[in-house]
ROPA-419159 format. One record per residue: x, z, y of N, C-alpha, C in turn. Coordinates in steps of 0.2 Angstrom, whole numbers. Layout:
<rs>
<r <X, Z, Y>, <X, Z, Y>, <X, Z, Y>>
...
</rs>
This chain:
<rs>
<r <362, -183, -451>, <369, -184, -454>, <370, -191, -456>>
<r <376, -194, -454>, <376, -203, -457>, <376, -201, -463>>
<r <376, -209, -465>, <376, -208, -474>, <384, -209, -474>>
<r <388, -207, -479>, <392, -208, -482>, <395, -215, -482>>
<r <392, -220, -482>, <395, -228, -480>, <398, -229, -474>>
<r <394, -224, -468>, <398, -223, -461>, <401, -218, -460>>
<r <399, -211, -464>, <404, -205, -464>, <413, -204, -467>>
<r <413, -210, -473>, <421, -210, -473>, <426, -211, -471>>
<r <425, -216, -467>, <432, -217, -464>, <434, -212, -458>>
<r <428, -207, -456>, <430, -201, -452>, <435, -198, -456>>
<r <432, -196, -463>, <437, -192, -469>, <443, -194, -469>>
<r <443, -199, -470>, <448, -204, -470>, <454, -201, -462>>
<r <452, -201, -458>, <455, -201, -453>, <458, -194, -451>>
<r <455, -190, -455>, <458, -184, -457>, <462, -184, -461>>
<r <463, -188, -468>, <469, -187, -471>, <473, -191, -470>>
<r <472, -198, -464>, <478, -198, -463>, <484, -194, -458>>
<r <479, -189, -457>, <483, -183, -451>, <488, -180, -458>>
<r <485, -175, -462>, <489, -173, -468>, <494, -179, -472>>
<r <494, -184, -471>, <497, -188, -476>, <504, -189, -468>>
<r <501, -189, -462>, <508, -190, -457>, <510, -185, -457>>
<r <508, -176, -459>, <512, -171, -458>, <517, -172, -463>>
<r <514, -174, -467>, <518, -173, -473>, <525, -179, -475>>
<r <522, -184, -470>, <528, -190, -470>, <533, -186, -465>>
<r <532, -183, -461>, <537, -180, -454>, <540, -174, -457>>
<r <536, -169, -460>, <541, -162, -459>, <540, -160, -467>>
<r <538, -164, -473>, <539, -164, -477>, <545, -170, -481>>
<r <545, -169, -489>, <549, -173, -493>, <546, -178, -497>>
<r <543, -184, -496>, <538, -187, -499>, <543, -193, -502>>
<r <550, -193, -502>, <555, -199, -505>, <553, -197, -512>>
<r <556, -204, -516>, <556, -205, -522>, <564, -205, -525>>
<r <567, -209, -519>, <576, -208, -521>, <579, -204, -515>>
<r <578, -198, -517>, <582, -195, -510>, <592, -197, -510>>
<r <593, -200, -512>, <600, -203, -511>, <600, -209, -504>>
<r <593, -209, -503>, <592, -213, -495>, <590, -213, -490>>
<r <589, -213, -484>, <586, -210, -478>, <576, -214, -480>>
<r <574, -208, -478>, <566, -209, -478>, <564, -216, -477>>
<r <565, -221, -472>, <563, -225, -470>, <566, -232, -477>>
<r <570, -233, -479>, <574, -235, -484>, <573, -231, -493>>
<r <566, -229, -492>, <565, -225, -502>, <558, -231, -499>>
<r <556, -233, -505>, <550, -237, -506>, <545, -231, -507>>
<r <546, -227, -511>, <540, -223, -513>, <539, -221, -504>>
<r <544, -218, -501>, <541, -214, -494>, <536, -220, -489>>
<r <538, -224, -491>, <535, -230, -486>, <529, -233, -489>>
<r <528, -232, -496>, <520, -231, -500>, <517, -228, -496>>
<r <520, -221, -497>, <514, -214, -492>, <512, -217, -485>>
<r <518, -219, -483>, <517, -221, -475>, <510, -227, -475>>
<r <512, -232, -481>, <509, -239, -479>, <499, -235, -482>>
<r <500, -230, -485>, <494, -228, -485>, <490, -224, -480>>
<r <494, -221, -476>, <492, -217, -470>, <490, -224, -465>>
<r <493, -229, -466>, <492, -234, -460>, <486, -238, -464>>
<r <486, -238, -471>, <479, -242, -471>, <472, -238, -470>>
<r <474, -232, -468>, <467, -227, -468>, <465, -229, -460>>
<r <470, -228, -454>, <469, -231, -449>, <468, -237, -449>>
<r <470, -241, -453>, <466, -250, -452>, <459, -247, -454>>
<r <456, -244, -460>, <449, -243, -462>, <445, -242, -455>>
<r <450, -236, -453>, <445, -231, -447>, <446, -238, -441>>
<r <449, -242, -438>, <447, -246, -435>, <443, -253, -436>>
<r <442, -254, -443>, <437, -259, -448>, <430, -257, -448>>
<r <430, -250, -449>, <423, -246, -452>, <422, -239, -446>>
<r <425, -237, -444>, <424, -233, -439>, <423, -235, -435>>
<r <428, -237, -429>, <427, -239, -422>, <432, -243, -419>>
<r <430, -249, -418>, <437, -254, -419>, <439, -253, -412>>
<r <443, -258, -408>, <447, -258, -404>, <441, -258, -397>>
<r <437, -265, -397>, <430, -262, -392>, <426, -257, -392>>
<r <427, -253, -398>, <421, -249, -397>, <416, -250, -402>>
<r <417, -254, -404>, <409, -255, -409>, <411, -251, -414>>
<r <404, -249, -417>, <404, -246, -423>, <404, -247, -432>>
<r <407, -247, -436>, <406, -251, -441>, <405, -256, -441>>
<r <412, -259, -437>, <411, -268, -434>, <411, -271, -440>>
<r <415, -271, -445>, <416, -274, -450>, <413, -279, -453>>
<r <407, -276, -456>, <404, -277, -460>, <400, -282, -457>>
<r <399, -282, -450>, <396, -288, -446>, <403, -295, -448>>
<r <406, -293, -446>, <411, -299, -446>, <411, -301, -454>>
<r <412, -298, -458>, <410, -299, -464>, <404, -304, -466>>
<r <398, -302, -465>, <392, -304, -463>, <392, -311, -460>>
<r <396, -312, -456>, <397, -320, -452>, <401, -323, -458>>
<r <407, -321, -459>, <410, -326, -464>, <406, -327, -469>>
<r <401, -324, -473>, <398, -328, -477>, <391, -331, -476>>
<r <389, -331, -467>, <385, -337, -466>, <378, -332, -463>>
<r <378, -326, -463>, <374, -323, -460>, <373, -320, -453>>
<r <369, -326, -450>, <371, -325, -440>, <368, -317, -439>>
<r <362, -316, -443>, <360, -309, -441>, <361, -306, -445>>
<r <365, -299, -442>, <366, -294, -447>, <360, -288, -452>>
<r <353, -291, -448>, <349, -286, -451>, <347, -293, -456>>
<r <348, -297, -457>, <348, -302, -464>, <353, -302, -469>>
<r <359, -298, -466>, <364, -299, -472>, <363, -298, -479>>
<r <365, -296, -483>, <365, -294, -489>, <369, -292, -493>>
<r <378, -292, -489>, <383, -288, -490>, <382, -279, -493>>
<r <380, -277, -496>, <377, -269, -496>, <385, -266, -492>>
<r <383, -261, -490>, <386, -257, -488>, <389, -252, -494>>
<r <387, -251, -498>, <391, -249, -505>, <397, -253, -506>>
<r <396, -260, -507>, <401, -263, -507>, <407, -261, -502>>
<r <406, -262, -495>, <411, -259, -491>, <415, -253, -494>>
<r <413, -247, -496>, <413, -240, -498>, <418, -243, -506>>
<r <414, -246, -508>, <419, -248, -517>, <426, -249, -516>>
<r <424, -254, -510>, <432, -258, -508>, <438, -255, -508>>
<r <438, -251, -502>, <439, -247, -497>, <443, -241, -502>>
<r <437, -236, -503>, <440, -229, -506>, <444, -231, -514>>
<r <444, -232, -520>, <449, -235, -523>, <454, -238, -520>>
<r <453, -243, -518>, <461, -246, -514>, <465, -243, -511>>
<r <464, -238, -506>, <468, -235, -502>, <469, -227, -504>>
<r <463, -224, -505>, <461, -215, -505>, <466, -215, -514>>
<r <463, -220, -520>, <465, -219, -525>, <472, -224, -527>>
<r <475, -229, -528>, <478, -234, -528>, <485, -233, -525>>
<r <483, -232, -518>, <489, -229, -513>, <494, -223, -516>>
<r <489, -216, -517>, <495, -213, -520>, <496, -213, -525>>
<r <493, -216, -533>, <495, -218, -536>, <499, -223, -537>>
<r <500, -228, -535>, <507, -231, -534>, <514, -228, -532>>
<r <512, -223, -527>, <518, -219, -522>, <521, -215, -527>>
<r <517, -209, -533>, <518, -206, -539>, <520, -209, -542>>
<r <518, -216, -545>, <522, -219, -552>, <528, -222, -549>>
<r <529, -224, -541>, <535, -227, -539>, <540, -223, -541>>
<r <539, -215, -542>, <546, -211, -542>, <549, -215, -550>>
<r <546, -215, -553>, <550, -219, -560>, <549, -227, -558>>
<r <544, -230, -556>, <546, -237, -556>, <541, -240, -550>>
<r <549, -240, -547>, <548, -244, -541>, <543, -249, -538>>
<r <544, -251, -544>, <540, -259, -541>, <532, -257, -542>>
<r <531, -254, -544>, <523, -251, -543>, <521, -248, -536>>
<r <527, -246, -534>, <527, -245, -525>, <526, -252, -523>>
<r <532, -254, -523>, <532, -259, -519>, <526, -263, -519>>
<r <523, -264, -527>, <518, -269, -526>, <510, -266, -521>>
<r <511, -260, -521>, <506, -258, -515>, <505, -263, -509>>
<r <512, -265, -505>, <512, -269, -501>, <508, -274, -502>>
<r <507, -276, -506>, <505, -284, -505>, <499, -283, -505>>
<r <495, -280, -505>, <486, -278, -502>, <487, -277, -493>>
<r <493, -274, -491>, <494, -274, -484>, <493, -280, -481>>
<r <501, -285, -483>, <502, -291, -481>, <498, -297, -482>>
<r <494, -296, -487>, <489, -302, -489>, <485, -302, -483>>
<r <483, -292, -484>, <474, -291, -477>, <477, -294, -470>>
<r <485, -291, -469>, <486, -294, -462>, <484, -300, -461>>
<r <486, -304, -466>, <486, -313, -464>, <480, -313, -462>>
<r <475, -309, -470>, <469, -311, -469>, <466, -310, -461>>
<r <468, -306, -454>, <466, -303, -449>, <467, -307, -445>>
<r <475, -310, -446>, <479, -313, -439>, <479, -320, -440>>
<r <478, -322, -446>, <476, -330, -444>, <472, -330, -440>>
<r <461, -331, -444>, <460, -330, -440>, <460, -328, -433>>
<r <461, -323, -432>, <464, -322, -424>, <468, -328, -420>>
<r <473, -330, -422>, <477, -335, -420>, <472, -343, -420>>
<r <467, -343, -426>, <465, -350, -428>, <461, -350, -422>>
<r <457, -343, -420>, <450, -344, -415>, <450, -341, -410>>
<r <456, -338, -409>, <457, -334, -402>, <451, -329, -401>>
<r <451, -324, -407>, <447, -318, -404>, <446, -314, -410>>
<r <448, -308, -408>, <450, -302, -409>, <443, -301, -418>>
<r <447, -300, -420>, <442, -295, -427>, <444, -288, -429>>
<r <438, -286, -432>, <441, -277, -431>, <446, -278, -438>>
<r <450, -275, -434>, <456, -273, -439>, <462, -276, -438>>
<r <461, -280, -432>, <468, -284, -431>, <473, -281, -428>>
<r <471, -277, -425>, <476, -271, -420>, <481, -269, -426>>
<r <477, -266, -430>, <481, -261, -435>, <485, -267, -438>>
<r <484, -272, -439>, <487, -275, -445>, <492, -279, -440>>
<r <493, -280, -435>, <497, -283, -430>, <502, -277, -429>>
<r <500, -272, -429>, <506, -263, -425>, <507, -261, -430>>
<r <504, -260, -436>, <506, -255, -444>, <509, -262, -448>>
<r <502, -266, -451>, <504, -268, -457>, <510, -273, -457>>
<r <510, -279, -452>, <514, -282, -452>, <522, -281, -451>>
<r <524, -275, -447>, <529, -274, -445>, <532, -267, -452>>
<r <526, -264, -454>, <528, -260, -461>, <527, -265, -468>>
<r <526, -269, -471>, <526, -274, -474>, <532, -279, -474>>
<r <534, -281, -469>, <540, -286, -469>, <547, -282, -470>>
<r <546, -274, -466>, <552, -270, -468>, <551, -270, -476>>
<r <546, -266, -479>, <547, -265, -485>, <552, -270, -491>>
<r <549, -276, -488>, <552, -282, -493>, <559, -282, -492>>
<r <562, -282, -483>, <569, -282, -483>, <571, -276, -486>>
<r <571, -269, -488>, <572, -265, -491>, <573, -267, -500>>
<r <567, -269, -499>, <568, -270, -508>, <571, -277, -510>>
<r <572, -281, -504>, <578, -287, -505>, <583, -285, -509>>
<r <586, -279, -506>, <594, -278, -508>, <594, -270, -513>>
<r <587, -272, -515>, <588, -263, -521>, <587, -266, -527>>
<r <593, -262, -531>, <593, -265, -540>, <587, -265, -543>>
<r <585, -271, -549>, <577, -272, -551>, <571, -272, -546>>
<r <574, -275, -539>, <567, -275, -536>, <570, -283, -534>>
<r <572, -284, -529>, <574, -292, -526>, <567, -297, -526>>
<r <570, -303, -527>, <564, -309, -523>, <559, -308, -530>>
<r <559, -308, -536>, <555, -307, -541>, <549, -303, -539>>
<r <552, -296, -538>, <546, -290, -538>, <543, -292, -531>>
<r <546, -292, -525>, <544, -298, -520>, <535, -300, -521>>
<r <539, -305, -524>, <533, -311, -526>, <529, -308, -530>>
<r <530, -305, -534>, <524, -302, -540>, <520, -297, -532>>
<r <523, -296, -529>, <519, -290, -525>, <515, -293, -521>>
<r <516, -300, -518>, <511, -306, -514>, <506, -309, -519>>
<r <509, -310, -525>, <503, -312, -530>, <499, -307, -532>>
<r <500, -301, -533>, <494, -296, -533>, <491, -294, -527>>
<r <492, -295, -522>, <488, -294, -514>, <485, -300, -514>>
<r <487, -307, -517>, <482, -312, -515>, <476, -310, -523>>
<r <480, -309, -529>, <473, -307, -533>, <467, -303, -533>>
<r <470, -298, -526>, <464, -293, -527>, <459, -295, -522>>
<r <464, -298, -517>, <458, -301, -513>, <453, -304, -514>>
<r <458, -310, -519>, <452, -316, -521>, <447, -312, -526>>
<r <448, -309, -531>, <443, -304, -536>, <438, -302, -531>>
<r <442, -299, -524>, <436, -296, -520>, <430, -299, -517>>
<r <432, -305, -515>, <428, -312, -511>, <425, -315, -518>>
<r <427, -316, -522>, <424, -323, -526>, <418, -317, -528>>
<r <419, -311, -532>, <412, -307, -534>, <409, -305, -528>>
<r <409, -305, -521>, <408, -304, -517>, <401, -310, -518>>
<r <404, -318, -515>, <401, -321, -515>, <397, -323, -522>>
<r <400, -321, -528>, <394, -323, -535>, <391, -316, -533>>
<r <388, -312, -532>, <383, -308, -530>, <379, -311, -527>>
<r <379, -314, -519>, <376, -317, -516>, <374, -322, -517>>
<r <376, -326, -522>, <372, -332, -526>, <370, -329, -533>>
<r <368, -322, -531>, <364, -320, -539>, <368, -321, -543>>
<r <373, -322, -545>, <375, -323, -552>, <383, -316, -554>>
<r <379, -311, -552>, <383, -303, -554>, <377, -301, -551>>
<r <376, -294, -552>, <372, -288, -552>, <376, -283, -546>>
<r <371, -281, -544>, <376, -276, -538>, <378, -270, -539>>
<r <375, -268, -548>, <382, -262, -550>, <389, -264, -555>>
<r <388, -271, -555>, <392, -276, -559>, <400, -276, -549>>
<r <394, -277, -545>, <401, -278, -540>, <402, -273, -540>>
<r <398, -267, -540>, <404, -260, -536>, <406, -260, -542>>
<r <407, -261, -549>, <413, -258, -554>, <419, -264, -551>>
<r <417, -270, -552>, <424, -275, -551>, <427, -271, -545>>
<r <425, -270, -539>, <429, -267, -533>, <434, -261, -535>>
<r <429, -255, -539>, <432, -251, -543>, <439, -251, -549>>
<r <436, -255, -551>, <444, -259, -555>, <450, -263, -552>>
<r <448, -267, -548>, <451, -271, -545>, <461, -270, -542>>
<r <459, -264, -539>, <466, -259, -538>, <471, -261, -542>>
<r <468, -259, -550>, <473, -260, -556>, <478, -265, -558>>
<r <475, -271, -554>, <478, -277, -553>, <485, -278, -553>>
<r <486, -272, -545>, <492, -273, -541>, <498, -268, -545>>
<r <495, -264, -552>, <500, -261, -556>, <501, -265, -560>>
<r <498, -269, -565>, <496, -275, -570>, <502, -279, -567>>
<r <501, -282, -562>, <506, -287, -561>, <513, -284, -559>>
<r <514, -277, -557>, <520, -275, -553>, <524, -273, -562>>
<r <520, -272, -565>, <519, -270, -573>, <524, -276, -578>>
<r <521, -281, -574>, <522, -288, -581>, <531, -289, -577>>
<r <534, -287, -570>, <537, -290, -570>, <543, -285, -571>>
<r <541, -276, -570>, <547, -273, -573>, <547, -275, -581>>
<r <543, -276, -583>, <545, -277, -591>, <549, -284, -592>>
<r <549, -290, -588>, <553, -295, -587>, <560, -294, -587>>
<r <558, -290, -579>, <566, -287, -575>, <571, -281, -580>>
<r <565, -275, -582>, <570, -271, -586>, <577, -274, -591>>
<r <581, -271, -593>, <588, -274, -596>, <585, -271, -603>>
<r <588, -276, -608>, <584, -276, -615>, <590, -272, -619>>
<r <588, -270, -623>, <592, -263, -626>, <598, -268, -631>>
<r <603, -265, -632>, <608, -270, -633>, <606, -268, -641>>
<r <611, -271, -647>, <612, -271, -652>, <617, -265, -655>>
<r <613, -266, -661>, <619, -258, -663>, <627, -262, -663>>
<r <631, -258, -660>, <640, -261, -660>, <644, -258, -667>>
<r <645, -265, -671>, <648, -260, -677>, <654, -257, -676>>
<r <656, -252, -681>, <663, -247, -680>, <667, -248, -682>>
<r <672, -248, -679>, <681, -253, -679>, <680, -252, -687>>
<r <681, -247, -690>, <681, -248, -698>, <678, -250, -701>>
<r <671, -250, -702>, <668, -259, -705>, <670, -261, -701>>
<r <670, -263, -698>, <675, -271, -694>, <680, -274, -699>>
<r <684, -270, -700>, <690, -270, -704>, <688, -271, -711>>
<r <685, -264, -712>, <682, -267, -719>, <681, -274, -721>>
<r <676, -275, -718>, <672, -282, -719>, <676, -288, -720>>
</rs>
């Protein structure tokens, strides 16, 4: 039996068959006053079913056929030509990975039924990873795993969400941005303790908790901007008669 580091994204690929039952012939809106496609919470659920198929093409079996291609590309960006010298753990892939999507995703989609922008801030882990995909791709002309998914799912579900939360009350360009700032923070928390590991200076159960945490991020910042954007509770209004009084 594989280990576990290569066995989840199969799981993974199982639940996102139950996560598109339940987008299709179930009720997974957060505002049902609007068609599916237009409630952010519905489009959380969806954008988690599409990162579970980016996973299974990163960790699974990307678009040629390789197996657990990832971690090799991985492996090259921080300088290691051969994959049997890496030093990447494959735990690390597994830390990333299962919080962020399995755990993160539908909790955001839950708490978006009261506040939205905790949905919406899910996206910016989509939109960030695309770029992360398609630059490259564009800078070097050649294919890395994950790019299929993030060129057919992420890009094209990520730019809709933001036109959607452009024109919805307390979301607009604010919650926007705050959702791009947390997709760029988690990535960087991802790579920088990535990289302080491989120059010794973190512990390797020190990186799987940051990877672990990390998720939280993307609520913390969706977090600091409803409390911005919320309307602040007015003052008591005095009554005509002290008024008069006075």
């Amino acid at each position: 039996m594989p280990p576990f580091a290569h066995l989840w994204p199969w799981v993974g690929l199982g639940l996102t068959l139950v996560l598109l039952f339940g987008l299709v012939r179930g009720d997974l809106r957060g505002d049902r006053s609007v068609p599916r496609t237009r409630d952010v919470v519905w489009l959380t659920w969806a954008a988690t079913a599409a990162y579970m198929l980016h996973q299974f093409e990163e960790h699974g079996i990307d678009a040629r056929g390789v197996h657990y291609a990832f971690r090799g590309a991985l492996c090259a960006t921080f300088g290691f030509g051969d994959i049997a010298e890496c030093r990447v753990p494959e735990a690390f892939i597994t830390a990333v990975n299962i919080p962020v999507v399995w755990i993160a995703g539908p909790v955001c989609a839950l708490l978006g039924r009261r506040w939205p922008a905790i949905a919406l801030g899910y996206f910016g882990v989509l939109a960030i990873n695309a770029i992360a995909h398609i630059a490259p791709a564009i800078k070097d002309g050649v294919y890395n795993p994950g790019l299929l998914t993030s060129v057919l799912l992420f890009l094209p579900l990520s730019l809709w969400t933001m036109w959607v939360a452009l024109f919805r009350p307390r979301l607009g360009m604010p919650a926007i941005a705050a959702m791009l700032l947390g997709g760029v923070i988690v990535h960087a928390v991802l790579f920088l303790s990535l990289k302080a590991y491989l120059d010794g200076m973190l512990g390797g159960y020190a990186l799987l908790a940051v990877q672990i945490v990390n998720p939280a991020l993307l609520i913390l910042v969706s977090g600091i901007v409803m409390a911005y954007r919320s309307p602040r509770p007015l003052g008591r209004v005095p009554q005509a008669g002290r008024e008069r009084s006075g």
